[in-house]
Kinemage of the C-alpha trace (Angstrom):
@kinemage 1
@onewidth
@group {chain A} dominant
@subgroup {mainchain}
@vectorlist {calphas} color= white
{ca unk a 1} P 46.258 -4.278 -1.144
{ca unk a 2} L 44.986 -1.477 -3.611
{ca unk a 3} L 48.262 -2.444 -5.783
{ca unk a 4} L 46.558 -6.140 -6.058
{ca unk a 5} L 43.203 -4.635 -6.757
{ca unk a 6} L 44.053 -2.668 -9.265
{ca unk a 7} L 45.774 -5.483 -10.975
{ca unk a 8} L 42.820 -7.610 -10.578
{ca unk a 9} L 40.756 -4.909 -12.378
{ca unk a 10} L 43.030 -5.155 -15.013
{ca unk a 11} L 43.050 -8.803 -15.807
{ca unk a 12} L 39.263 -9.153 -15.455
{ca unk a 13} L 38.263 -8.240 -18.744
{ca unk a 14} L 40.871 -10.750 -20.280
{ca unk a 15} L 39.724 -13.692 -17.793
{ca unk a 16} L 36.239 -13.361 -18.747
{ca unk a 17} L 37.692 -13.195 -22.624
{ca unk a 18} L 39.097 -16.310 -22.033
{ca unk a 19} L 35.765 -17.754 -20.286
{ca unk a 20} L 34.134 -16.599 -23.426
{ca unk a 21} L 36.565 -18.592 -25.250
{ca unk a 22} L 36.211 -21.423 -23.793
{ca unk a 23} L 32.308 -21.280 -23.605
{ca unk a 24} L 32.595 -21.443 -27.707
{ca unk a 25} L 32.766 -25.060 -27.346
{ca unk a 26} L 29.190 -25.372 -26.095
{ca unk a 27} L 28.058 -22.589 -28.110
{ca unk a 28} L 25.338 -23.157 -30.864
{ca unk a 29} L 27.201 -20.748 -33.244
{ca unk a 30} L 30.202 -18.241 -33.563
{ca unk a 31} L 30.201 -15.044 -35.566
{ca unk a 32} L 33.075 -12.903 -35.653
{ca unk a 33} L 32.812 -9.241 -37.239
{ca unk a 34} L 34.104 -5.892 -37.663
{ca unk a 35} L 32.300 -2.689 -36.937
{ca unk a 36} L 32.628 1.099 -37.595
{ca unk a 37} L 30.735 4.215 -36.811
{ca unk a 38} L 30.088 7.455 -34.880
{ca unk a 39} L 30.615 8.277 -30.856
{ca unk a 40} L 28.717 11.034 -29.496
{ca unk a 41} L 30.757 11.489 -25.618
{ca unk a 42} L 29.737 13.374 -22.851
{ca unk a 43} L 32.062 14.046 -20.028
{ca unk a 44} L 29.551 14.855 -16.891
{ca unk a 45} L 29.804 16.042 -13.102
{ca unk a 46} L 32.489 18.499 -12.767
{ca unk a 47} L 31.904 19.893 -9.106
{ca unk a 48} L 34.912 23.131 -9.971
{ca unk a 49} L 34.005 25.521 -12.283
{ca unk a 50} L 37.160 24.500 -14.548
{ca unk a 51} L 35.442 21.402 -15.290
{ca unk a 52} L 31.625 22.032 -15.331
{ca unk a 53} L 29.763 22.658 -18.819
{ca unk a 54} L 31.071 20.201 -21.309
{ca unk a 55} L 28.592 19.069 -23.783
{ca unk a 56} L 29.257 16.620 -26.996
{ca unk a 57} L 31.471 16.537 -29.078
{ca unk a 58} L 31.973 13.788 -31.979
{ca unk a 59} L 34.169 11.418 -32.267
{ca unk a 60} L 35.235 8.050 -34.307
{ca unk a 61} L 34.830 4.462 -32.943
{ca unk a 62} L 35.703 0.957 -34.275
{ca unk a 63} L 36.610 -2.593 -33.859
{ca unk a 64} L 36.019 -5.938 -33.878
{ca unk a 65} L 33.429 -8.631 -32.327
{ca unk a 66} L 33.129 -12.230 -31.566
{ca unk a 67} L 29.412 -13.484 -30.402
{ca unk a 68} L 28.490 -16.466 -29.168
{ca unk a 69} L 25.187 -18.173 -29.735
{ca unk a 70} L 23.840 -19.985 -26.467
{ca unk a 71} L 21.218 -21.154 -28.155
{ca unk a 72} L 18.409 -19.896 -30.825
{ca unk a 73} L 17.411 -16.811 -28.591
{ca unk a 74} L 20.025 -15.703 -25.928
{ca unk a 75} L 24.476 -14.881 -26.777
{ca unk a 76} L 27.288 -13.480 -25.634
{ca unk a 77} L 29.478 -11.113 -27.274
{ca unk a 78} L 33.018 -9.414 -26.570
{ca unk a 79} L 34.364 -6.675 -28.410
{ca unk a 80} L 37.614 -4.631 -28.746
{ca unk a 81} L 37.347 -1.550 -30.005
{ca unk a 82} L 38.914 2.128 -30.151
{ca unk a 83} L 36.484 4.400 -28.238
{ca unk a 84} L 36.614 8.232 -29.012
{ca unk a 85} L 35.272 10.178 -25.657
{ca unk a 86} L 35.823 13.313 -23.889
{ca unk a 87} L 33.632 16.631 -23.917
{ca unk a 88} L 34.227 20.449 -24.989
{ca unk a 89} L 33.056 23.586 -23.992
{ca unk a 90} L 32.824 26.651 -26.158
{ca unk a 91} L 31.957 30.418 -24.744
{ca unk a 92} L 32.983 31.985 -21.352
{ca unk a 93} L 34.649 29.245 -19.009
{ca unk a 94} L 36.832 29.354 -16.137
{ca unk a 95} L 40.322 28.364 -15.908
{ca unk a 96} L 42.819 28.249 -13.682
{ca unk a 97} L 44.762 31.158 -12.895
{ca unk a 98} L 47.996 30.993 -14.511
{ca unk a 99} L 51.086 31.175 -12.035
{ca unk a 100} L 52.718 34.505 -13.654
{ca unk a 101} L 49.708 36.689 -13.177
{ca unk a 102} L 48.748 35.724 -9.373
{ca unk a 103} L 50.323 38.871 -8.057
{ca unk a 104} L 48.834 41.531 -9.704
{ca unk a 105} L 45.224 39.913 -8.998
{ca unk a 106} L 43.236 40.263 -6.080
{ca unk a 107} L 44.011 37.720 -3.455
{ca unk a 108} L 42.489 33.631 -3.598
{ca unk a 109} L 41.876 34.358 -7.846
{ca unk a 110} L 41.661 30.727 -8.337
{ca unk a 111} L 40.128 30.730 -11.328
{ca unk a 112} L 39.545 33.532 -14.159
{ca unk a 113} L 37.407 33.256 -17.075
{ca unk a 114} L 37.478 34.176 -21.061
{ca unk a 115} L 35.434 33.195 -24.157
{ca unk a 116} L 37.134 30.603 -26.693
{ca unk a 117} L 37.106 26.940 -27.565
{ca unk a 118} L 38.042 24.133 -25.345
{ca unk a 119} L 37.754 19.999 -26.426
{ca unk a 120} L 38.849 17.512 -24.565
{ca unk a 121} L 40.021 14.669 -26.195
{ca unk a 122} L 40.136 11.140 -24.321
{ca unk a 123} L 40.944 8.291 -26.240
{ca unk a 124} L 40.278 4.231 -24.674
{ca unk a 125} L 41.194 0.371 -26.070
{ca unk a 126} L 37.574 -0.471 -24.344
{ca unk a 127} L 36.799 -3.943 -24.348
{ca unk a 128} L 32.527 -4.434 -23.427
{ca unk a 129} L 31.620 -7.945 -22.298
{ca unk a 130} L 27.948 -8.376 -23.168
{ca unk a 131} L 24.484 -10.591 -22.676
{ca unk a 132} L 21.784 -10.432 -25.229
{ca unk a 133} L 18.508 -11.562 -26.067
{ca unk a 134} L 17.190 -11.477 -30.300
{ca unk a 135} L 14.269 -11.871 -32.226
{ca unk a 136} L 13.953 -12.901 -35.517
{ca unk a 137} L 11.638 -11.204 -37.435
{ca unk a 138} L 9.849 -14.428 -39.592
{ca unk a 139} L 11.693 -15.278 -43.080
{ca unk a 140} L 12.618 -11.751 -43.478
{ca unk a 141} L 16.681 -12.240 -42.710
{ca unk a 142} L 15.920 -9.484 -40.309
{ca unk a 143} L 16.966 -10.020 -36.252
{ca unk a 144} L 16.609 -7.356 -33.587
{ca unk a 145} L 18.380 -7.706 -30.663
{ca unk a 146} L 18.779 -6.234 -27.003
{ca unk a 147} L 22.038 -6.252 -24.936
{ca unk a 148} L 23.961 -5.024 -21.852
{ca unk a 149} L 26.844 -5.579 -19.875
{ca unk a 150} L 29.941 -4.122 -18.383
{ca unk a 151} L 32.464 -2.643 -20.065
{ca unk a 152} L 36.558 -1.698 -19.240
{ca unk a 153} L 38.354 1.177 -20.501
{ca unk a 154} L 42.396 0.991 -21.012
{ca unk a 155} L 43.519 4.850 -21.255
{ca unk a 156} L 45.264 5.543 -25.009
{ca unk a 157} L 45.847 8.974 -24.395
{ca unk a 158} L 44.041 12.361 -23.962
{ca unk a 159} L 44.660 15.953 -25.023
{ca unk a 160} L 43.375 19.578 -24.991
{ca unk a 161} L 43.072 21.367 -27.599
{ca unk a 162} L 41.837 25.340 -27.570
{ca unk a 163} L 41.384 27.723 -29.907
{ca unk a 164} L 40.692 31.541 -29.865
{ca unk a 165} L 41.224 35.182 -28.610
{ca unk a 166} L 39.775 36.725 -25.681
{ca unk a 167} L 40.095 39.117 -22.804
{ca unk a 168} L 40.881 37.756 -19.252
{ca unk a 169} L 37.598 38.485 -16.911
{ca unk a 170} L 37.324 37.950 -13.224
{ca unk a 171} L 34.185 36.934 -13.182
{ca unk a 172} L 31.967 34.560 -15.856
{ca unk a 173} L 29.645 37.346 -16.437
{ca unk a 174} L 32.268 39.453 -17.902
{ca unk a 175} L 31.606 42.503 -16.265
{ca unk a 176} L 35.075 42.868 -15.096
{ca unk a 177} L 37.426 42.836 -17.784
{ca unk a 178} L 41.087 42.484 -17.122
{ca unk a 179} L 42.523 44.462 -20.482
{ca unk a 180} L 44.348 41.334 -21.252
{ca unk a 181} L 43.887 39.677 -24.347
{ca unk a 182} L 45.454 36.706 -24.874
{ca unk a 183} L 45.560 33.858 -27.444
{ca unk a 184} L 44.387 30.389 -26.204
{ca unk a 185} L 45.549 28.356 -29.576
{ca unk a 186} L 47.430 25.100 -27.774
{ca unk a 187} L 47.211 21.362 -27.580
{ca unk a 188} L 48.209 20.205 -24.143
{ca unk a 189} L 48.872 16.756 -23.730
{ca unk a 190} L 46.708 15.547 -20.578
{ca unk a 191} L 47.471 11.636 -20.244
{ca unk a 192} L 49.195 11.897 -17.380
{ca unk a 193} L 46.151 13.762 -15.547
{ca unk a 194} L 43.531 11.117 -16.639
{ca unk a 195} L 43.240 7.569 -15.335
{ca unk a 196} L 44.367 4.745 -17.180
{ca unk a 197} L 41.726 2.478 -16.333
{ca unk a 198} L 38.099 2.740 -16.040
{ca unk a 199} L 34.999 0.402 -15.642
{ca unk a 200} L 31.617 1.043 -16.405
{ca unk a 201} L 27.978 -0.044 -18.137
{ca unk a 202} L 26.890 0.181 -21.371
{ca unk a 203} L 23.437 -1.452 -23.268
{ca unk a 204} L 21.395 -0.985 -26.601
{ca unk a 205} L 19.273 -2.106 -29.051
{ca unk a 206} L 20.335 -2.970 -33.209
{ca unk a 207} L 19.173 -5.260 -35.999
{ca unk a 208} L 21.056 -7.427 -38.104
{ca unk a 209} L 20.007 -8.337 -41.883
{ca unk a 210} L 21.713 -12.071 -43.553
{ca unk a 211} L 22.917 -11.041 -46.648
{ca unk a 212} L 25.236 -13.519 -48.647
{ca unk a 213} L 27.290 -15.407 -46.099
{ca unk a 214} L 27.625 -12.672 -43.475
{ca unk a 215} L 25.510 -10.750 -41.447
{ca unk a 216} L 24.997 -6.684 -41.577
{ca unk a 217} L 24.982 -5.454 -38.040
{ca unk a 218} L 23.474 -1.972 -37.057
{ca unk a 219} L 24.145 -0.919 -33.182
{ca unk a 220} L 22.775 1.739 -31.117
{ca unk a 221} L 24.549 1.798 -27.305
{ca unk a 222} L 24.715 3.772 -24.439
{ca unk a 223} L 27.139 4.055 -21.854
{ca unk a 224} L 28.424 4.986 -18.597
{ca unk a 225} L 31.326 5.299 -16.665
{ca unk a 226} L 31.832 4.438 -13.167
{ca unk a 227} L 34.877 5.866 -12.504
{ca unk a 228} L 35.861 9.575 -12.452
{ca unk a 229} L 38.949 10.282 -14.938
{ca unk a 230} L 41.237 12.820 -13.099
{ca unk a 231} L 44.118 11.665 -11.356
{ca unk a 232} L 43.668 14.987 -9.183
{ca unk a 233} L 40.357 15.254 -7.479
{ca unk a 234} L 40.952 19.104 -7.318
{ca unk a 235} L 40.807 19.604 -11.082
{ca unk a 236} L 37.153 18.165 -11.006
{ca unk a 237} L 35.115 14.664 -10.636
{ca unk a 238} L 33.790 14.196 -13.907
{ca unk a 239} L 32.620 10.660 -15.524
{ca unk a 240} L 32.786 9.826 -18.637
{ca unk a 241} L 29.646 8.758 -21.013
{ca unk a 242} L 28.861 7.950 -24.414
{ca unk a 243} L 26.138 7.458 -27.575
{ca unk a 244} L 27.573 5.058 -29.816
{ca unk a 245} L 26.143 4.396 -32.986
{ca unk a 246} L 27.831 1.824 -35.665
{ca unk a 247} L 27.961 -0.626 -38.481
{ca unk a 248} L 29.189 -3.926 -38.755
{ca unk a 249} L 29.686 -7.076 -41.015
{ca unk a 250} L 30.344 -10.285 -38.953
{ca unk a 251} L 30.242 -13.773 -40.908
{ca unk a 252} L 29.647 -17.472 -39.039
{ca unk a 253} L 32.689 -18.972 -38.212
């Protein structure tokens, strides 16, 4: 049963795609466009201390739209796009402990703590299926719009990547030093600890301006993801969220 569910999950986005598709024919017009901007992610939760603390980092997103015009007031859009998301975490942070150094630490060391760089790097085809309501603003060529929807996440891959030089500390404080300094320069390739498929909700405001035959298209969204991303429940519960803010040139069709 959860091997049919998660194939249903799977297919959704693609059946209401094809709704969409279909719905063109009763449409009162179709744009199609491109977009291209900034993604601000967040990863959130946690609940261990090896995955509390992340704040933003910044990342790239783009793609490509089709909207659908119900009527004068009220569309539909779908989108594919590359979504850059993750988190990082700079300063004193746990880890886990590593496997060689168990025995000469007191016993149940978990976790032990040092001061560098961490990002984590999560990379999604996300495909957002979306209502919206605009405004024109009089003969101005100006629009403003409001939308929302769900959105699906397809996992592309995900990474870690560290950088700097610190002592080892049993506690976060750093009052109890180790005399261990170690490098923590890597890139570890995490794909296989994230989930390849989330779902979630994302909604924002923009404007568009006519110009020519096409439209310019500026997009402020939110979102929020329903699902947490580990694979393993004991490496943390964290969610994944972003602030995505982009530009885009669609033309009627």
């Amino acid at each position: 049963m959860k091997s049919h569910k998660s194939e249903f999950a799977v297919l959704l986005p693609f059946l209401i795609i094809f709704f969409l598709s279909q719905s063109a024919l009763f449409s009162q017009s179709v744009v199609i466009g491109v977009k291209g901007g900034l993604s601000i992610p967040d990863l959130s939760g946690g609940n261990t201390p090896v995955s509390e603390g992340y704040t933003s980092r910044l990342a790239p997103t783009y793609g490509a739209w089709i909207n659908y015009g119900l009527n004068q007031d009220w569309f539909l859009q779908a989108e594919l796009s590359f979504a850059g998301q993750g988190g990082k975490r700079n300063g004193m942070q746990a880890f886990p402990t590593p496997a060689q150094l168990a025995p000469y630490l007191p016993p149940n060391t978990n976790n032990l703590y040092a001061n560098y760089d961490n990002e984590t790097i999560i990379n999604y085809l996300e495909i957002p299926i979306l209502a919206g309501y605009s405004l024109k603003f009089g003969n101005s060529g100006f629009t403003g719009y409001a939308e929302a929807g769900p959105y699906f996440d397809f996992l592309l891959n995900a990474k870690t990547v560290t950088s700097g030089n610190s002592d080892l500390y049993l506690d976060q404080a750093g009052t109890m030093p180790l005399n261990m300094p170690q490098s923590f320069s890597s890139t570890t390739n995490n794909t296989s600890s994230v989930k390849t498929f989330n779902v979630g909700i994302t909604g924002g405001i923009g404007i568009k301006y006519d110009i020519g035959g096409g439209q310019i298209d500026l997009n402020v969204r939110g979102e929020y993801g329903f699902i947490p991303v580990e694979t393993d429940q004991s490496n943390g519960s964290n969610n994944t969220g972003a602030l995505y803010i982009t530009l885009g040139y669609g033309v009627a069709i």
